[in-house]
C-alpha positions in Angstrom: -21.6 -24.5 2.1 -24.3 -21.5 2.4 -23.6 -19.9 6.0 -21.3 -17.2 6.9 -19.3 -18.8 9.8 -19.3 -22.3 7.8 -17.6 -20.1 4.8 -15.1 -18.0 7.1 -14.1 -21.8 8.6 -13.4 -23.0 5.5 -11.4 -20.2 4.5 -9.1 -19.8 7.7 -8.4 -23.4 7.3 -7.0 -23.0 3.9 -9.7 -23.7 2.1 -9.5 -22.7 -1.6 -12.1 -19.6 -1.6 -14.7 -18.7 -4.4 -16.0 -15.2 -5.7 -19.4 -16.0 -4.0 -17.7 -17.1 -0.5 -15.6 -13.8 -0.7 -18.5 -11.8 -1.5 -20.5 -13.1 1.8 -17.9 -12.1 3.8 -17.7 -9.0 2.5 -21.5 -8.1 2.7 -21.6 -9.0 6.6 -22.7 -6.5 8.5 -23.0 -6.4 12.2 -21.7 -9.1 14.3 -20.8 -11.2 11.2 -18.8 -8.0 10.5 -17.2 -8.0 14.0 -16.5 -11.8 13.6 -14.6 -11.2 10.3 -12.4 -8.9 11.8 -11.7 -11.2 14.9 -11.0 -14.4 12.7 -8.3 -11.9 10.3 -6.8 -10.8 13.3 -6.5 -14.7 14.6 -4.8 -15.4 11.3 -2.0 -12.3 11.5 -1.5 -14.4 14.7 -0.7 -17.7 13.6 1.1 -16.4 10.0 2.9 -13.3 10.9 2.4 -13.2 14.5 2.1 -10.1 16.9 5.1 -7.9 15.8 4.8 -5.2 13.6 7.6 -4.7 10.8 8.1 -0.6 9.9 8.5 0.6 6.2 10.1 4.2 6.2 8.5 5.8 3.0 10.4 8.6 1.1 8.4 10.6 -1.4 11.2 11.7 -4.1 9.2 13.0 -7.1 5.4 14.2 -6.8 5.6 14.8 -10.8 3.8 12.5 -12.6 3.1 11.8 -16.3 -0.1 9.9 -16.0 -3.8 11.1 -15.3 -5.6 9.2 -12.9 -9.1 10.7 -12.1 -8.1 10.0 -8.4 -4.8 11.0 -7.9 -4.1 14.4 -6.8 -0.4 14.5 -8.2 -2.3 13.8 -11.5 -0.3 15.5 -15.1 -3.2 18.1 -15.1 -3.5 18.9 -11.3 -1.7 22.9 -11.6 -2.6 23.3 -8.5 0.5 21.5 -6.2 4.1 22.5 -6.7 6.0 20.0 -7.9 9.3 18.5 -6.4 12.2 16.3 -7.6 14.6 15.4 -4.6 17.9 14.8 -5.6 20.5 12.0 -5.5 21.8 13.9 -2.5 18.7 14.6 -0.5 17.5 10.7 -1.0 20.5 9.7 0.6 20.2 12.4 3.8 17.1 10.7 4.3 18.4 7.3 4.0 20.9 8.4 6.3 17.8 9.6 8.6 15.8 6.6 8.0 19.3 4.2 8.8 19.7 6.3 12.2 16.6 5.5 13.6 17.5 1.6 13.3 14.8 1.4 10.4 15.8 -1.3 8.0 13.2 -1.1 5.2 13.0 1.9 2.9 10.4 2.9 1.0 11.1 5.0 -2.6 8.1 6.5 -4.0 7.0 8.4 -6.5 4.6 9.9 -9.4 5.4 8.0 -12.6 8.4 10.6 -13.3 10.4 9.9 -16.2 12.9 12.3 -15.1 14.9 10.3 -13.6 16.4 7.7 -15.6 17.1 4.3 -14.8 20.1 4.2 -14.5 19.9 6.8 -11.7 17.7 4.7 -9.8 19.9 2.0 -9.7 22.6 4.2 -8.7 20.3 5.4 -6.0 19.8 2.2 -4.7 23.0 0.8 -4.8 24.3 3.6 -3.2 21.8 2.7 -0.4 22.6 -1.0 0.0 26.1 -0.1 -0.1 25.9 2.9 2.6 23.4 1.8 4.6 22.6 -2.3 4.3 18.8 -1.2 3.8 16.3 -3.4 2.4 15.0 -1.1 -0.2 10.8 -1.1 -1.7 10.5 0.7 -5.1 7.2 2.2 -5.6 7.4 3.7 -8.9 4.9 2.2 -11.2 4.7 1.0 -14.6 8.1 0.1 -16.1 10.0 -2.1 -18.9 11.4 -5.5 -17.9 14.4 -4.2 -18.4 13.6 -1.4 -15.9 13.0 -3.8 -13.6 15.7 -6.0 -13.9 18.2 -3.2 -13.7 16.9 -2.4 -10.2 17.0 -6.0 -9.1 20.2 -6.5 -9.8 21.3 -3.2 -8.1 19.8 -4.1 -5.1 16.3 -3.7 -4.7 14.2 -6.6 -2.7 10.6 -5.5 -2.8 8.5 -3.4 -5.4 4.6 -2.3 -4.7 2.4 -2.0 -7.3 -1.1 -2.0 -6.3 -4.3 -3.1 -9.2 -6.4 -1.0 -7.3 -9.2 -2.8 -9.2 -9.8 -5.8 -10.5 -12.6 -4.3 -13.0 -10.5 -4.0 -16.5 -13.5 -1.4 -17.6 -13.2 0.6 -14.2 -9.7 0.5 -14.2 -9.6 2.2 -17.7 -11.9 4.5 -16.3 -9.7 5.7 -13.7 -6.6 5.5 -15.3 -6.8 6.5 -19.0 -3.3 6.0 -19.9 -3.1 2.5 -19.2 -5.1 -0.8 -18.8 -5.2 -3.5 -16.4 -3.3 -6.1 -18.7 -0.5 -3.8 -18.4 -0.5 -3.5 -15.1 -0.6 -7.2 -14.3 2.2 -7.6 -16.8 4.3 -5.4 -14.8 3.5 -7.5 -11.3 4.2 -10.6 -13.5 7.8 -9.3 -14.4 8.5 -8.3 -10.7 7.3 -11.7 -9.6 9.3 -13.3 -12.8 12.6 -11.5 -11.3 12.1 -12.8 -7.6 11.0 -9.2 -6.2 8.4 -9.4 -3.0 5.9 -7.9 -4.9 2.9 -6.1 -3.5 -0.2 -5.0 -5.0 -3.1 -3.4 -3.5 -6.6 -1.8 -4.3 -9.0 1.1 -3.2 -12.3 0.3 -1.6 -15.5 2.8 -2.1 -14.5 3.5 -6.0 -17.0 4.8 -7.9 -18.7 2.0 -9.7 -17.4 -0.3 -7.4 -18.9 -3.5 -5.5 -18.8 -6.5 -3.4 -18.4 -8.5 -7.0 -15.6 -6.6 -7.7 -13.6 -6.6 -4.5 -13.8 -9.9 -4.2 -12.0 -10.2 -7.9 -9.3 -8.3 -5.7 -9.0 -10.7 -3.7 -8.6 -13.2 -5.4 -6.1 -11.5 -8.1 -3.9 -10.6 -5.2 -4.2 -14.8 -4.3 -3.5 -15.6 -7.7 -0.8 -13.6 -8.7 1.2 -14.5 -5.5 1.0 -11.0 -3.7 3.5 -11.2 -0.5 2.8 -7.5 -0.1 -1.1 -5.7 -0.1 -1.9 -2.3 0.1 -5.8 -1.9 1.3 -7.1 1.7 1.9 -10.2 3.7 1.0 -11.0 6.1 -2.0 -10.1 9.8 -0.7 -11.7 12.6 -3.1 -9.1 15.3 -3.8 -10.6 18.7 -4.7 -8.2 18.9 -7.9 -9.9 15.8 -9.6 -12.6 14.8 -11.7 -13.7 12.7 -8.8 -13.8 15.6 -6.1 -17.2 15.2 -6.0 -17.4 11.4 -5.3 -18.2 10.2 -1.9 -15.0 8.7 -0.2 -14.3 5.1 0.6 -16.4 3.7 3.8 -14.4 2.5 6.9 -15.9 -0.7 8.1 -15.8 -1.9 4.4 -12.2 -1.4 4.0 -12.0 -3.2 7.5 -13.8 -5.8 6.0 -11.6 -6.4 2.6 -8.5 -6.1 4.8 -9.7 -8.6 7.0 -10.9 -10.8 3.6 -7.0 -10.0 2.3 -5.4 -11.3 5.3 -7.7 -14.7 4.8 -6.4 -15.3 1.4 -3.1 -14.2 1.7 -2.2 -15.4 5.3 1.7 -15.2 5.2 1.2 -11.6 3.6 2.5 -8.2 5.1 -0.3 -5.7 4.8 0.3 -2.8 5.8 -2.0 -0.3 7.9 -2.3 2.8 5.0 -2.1 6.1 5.2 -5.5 7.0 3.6 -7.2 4.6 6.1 -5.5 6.7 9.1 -7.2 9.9 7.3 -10.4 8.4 6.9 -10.1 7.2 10.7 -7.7 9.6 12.5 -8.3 8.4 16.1 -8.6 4.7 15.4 -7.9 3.7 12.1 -4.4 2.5 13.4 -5.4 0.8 15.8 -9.0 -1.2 14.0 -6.1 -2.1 11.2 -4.1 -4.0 13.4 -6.9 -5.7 14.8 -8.3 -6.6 11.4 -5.2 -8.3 9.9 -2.4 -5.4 9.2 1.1 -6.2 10.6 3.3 -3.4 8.3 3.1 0.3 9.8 4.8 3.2 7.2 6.5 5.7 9.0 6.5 8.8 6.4 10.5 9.8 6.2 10.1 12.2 3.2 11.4 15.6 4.0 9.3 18.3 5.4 10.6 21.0 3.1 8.3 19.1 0.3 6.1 16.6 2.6 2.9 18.5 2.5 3.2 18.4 -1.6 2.8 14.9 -2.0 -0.9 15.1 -1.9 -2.6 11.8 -3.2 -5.5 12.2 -1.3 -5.8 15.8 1.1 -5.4 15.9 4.7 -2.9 13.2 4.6 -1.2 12.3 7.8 2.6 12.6 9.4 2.8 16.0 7.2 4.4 18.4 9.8 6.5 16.2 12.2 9.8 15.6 11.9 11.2 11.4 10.8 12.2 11.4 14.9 8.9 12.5 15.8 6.8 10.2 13.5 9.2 7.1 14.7 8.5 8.0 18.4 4.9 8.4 18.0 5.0 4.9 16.1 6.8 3.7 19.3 4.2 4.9 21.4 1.0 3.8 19.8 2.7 0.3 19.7 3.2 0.2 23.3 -0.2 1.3 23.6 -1.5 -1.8 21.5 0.9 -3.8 23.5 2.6 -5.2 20.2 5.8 -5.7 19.4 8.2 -3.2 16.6 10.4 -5.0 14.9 12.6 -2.5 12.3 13.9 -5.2 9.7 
């Protein structure tokens, strides 16, 4: 099996793919490229079909005690102000988020100790209790025990994204950990019947088609029912504000390779893709596999200071105004929104 469509057949059929088959798809260019993209889309079809499912993300903490070369809320980055909401302010914007007839929340943060487990589990019991929300922890690296606290007060989902398959590039990137630990973490998750999601960035430097297609198929082995694909986005405040950001057709492409080899996935359409494509990254995401959009809910007293990547979207409007324009491009697409 040496040609491209003969590969991408064998693959939307259920096929079992290989590194090499992945890493053709990836490398088309062109019309292959445009084919890809089409065949993905097919796929959402028949798995997931046409509606789209909203997350409402809340960003509680933008502390954080590691020091990712990427991240702008990295421990040495003195350049943001830092936030904590509290107990209270999570639950207004549950409240918010529940008013709007959003069923799925979202609870980020930086990897902030601060905030003890226990809390958490408060947090999200109080949520479940209150509001009958279906609640996503993304929160990183934790203990089992962590973890299973959460579970049993309540949470259903957790996202943890790889963001690269490459053990040397991941320690690289993120000096206070390795990429053992993280797929510990995702095996715990799975291990305690989360929906766990993972995820990885496309255009790293060092990065290649070899290595993203060791995404994919991590995210196929370990089970992923959630993935989070989006480019690399230089912040100024980083080692890598120098580095050339993430390309869009190739995170088109691995989105559309994601949706092959997970097909009952949800993958969401990201945030930093929307920044890298303002106009029509939306829209090319949910034509290349996506069916998740994630409304940003977090409060605009501290929105603008949750700064992963810069000129991140949905940073002035209010959670009413974000969840009509989501409306709005969905009528546009002619797709359905389905809240739960």
């Amino acid at each position: 099996m040496s040609t491209f469509n003969s590969v991408l057949s064998f693959i939307k059929a259920g096929g079992e793919p290989s590194k090499d088959m992945i890493t053709m798809l990836l490398a088309a260019q062109g019309s292959q490229a445009n084919t890809l993209l089409r065949a993905a889309d097919e796929v959402r079809r028949t798995s997931v079909g046409d509606i789209i499912y909203t997350r409402a993300i809340i960003e509680f903490s933008n502390y954080c005690s590691k020091n990712c070369l990427y991240c702008g809320l990295r421990r040495d980055n003195k350049a943001i102000p830092r936030y904590r909401l509290t107990s209270e302010q999570i639950m207004n914007s549950a409240a918010q988020v529940a008013s709007l007839g959003i069923k799925t929340i979202v609870l980020q943060s930086g990897e902030d100790r601060y905030y003890s487990s226990e809390q958490i589990a408060q947090i999200i019991s109080k949520i479940k209790e209150k509001y009958d929300l279906t609640v996503t922890l993304s929160v990183g690296e934790h203990t089992f025990k962590d973890y299973r606290l959460w579970r049993e007060a309540g949470a259903d989902r957790f996202l943890l994204k790889h963001e690269t398959a490459d053990a040397k590039l991941f320690r690289y990137l993120r000096p206070d950990s390795t990429l053992n630990q993280r797929l510990q973490c995702i095996q715990w998750l799975n291990e305690l019947d989360y929906e766990t999601g993972m995820g990885n960035m496309v255009g790293l430097p060092g990065q290649n088609l070899d290595t993203m297609a060791r995404d994919a198929l991590l995210m196929r082995r370990m089970k992923a029912k959630m993935a989070g694909v989006g480019p690399f986005l230089p912040h100024p405040s980083t080692p890598l504000k120098c580095a050339s950001p993430g390309d869009l057709m190739a995170c088109l492409k691995m989105l559309a390779v994601t949706r092959l080899v997970l097909p009952y996935a949800n993958l969401p359409v990201t945030t930093a893709l929307r920044v890298l494509s303002p106009e029509e990254g939306l829209k090319l995401s949910l034509q290349s596999g996506a069916n998740v959009i994630m409304p940003n809910m977090t409060p605009l007293s501290v929105r603008e200071n949750y700064v992963i990547y810069p000129q991140k979207a949905d940073l002035k409007d209010s959670p009413q105004e974000v969840f009509e324009d989501v409306k709005l491009q969905m009528q546009a697409l002619d797709r359905s929104l389905d809240t739960a």
